[in-house]
C-alpha positions in Angstrom: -13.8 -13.4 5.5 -14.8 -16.9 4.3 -12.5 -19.0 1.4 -12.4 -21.6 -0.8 -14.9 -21.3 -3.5 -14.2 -22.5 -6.2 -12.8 -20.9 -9.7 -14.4 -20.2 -12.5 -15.2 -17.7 -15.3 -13.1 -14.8 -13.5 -9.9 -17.1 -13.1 -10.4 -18.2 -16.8 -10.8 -14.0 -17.9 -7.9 -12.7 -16.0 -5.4 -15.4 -16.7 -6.2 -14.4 -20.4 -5.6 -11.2 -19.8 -1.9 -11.9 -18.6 -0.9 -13.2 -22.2 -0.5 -9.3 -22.9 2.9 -9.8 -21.5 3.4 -13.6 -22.3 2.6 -13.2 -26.0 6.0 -11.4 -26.6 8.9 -13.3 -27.7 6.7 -16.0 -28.3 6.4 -17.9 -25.3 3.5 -20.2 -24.5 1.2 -19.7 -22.1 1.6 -23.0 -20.5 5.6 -22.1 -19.8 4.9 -18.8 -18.1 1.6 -18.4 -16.3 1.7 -20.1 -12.7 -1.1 -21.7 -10.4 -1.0 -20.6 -7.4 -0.2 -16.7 -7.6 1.2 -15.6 -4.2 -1.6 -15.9 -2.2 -3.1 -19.6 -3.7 -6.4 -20.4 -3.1 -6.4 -17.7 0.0 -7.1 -15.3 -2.6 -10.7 -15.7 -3.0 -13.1 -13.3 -1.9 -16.4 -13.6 -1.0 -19.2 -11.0 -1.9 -19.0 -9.0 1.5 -15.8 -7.4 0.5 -18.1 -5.3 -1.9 -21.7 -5.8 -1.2 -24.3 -7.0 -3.3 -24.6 -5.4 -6.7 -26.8 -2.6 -7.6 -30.6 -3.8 -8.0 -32.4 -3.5 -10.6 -34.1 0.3 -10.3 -31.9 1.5 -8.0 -30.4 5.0 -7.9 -26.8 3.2 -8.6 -28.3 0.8 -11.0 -29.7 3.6 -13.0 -26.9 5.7 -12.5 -25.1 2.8 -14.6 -27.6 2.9 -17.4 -27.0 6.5 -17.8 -23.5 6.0 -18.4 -24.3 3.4 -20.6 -26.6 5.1 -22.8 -24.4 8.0 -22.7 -21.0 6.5 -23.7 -22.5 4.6 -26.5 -22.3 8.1 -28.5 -17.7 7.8 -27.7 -17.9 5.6 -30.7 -15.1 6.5 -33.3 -13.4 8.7 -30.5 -9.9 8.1 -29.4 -11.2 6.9 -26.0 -13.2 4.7 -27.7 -10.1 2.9 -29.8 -8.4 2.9 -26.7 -11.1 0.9 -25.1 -11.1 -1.2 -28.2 -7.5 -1.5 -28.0 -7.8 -2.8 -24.3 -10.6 -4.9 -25.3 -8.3 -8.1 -25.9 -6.8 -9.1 -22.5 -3.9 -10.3 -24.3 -3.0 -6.2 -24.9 -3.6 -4.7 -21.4 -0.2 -4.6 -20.4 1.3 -4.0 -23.6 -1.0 -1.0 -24.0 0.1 0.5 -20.7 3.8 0.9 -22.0 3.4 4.6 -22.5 2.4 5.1 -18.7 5.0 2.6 -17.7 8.1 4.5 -19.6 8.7 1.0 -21.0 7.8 -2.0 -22.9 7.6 -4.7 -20.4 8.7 -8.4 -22.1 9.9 -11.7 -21.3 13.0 -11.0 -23.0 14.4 -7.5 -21.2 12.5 -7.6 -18.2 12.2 -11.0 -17.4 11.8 -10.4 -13.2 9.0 -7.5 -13.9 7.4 -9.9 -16.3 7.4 -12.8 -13.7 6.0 -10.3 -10.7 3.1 -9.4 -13.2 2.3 -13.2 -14.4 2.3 -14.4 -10.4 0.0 -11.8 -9.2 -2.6 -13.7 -12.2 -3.7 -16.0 -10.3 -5.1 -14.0 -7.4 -6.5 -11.9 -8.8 -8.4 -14.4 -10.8 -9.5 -16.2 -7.5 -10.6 -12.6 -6.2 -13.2 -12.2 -8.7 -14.9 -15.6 -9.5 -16.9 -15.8 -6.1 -18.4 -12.1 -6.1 -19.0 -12.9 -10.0 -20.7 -15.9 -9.1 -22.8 -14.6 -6.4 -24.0 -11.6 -8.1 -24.4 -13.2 -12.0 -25.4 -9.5 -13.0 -26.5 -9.1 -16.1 -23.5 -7.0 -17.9 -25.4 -3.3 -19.8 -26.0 -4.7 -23.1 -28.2 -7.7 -21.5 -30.7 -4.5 -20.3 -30.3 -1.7 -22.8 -29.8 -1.8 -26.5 -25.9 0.1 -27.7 -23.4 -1.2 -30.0 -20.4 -2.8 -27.9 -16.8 -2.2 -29.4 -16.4 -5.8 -29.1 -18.4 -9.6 -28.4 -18.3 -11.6 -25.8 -19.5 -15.6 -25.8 -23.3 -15.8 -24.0 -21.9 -17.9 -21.5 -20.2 -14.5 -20.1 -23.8 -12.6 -20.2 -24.1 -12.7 -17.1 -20.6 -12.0 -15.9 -21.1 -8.1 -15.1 -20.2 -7.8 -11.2 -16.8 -7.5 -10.4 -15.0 -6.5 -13.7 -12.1 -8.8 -13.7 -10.8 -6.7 -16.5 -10.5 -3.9 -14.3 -9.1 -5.8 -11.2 -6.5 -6.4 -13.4 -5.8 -2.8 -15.1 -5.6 -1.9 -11.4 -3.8 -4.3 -9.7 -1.0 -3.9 -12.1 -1.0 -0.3 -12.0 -1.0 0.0 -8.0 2.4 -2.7 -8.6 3.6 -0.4 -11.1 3.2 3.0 -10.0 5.1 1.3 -6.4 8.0 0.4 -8.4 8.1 3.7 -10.4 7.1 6.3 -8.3 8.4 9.1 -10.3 5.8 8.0 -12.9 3.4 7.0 -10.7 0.3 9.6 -11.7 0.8 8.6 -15.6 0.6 4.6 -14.4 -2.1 4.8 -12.0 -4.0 7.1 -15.0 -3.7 4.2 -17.7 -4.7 1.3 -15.2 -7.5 3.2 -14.6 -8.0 4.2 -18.0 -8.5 0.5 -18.8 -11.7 -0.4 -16.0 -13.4 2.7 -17.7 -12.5 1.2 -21.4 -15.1 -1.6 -20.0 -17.8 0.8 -19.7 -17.0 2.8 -22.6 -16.9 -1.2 -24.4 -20.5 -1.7 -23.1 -19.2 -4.6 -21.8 -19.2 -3.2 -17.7 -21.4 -1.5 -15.8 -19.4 1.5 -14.1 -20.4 0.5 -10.4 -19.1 -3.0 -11.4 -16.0 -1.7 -12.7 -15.6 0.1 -9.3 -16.3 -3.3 -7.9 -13.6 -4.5 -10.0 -10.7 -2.1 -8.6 -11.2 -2.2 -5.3 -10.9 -6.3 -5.4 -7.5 -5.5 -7.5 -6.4 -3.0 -4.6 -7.4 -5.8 -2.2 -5.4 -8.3 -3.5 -2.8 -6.0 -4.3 -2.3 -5.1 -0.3 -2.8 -8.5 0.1 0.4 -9.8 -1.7 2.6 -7.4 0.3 2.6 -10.0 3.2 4.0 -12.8 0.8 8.2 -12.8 1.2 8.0 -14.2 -2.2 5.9 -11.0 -3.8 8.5 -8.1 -2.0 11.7 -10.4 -3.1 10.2 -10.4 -6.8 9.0 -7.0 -6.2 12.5 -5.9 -5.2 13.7 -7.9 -8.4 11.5 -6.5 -10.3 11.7 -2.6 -9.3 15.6 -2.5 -9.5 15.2 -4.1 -13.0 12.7 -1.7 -14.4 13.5 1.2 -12.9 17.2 0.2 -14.7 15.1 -0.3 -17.9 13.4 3.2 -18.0 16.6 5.0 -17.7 18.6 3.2 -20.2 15.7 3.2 -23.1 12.2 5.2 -22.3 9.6 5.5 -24.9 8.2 8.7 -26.1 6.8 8.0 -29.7 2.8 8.7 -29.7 3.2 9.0 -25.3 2.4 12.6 -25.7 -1.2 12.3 -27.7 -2.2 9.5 -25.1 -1.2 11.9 -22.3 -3.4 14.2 -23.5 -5.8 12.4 -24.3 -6.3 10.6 -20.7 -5.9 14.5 -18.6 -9.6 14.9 -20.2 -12.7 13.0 -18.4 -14.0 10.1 -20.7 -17.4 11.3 -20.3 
């Protein structure tokens, strides 16, 4: 596997999507998110991890137009405000909360919150050279539908890997390790949030696949670092602690429900 390309739009997407936990208890971003992640610039993939993406016509290309097409008519749904909820990267995690048995902040789960902000970085890495090899065109670029959000142009082209659901994944995979006994619920809602991205308009669902099986990468990646299974350690004792003492229930049950149906 070849390294060192460079960063771009992916590293810039995915460290915004870590302010979900940094927002809380008003910390800046430039106090909390690190550079280097636990894998530094070793944690960029190239494109053969996943292939090419779909071409144009092809049965998995089409496949992703029909999904398109079809989950343009979830608007007003509760998946739908899910997916809108997950929309802003700075809510992912936040969002996840129910799943998790918890809310995850700086201030009562400070080692959890520093595990989640250090894995950032590689993922970010992960996705900017498939991103940047591929430059798909994301499903509103090739049919018309009504997106439950915008996106600047410059991210048009952006499609293949979903960073977003990297991400959702990644931190679920973490998650579900360190609470096992709630590991179905956890693994539900990361993957909940790749298929938010095609339910947004924003992905197509092959690149949301894409997407979660550079997070799963990384993730399996990371348990080589001494530094990730010290702060994974940390982190498990200290959330595991946190469930127990305090866990949430109010709305849990309607989102529960809701995600034991398929979203389309």
């Amino acid at each position: 596997m070849a390294y060192g390309f460079k960063v771009g739009r992916g590293r810039a997407a995915v460290l915004a999507a870590v302010v979900a936990g940094t927002a809380v208890g008003g910390l800046a971003v430039a106090q909390v998110i690190p550079r280097s992640g636990y894998l530094g610039e070793a944690a960029s993939l190239t494109i053969d991890l996943l292939g090419p993406a779909p071409a144009p016509g092809s049965p998995r290309a089409e496949a992703d137009r029909a999904i398109f097409r079809a989950t343009r008519a979830l608007k007003g749904t509760p998946r739908w405000t899910m997916a809108q909820a997950d929309f802003n990267p700075r809510a992912v995690v936040g969002n996840m909360s129910c799943a998790i048995g918890v809310r995850i902040d700086p201030a009562t789960t400070p080692a959890t919150m520093k595990l989640i902000l250090q894995m950032a970085p590689d993922i970010s890495r992960a996705v900017d050279a498939p991103k940047a090899a591929s430059a798909r065109a994301r499903p509103y670029k090739v049919d018309p539908g009504e997106t439950c959000g915008a996106l600047p142009a410059s991210e048009d082209f952006a499609d293949y890997p979903s960073g977003h659901s990297a991400w959702g994944w990644a931190v679920a995979l973490v998650l579900a390790e360190m609470l096992p006994e709630r590991a179905d619920a956890i693994l539900v809602r990361g993957r909940a949030v790749g298929e938010g991205r095609a339910i947004c308009g924003v992905h197509n669902y092959s690149s949301i696949v894409a997407g979660q099986t550079v997070g799963a990468a990384i993730v399996a990646a990371e348990h080589r670092s001494p530094a990730f299974q010290a702060d994974l350690a940390a982190a498990k004792a200290e959330l595991q602690a946190a469930v127990k003492a305090a866990p949430l229930t109010d709305g849990c049950d309607a989102e529960a429900k809701m995600l034991a149906t398929p979203a389309w």
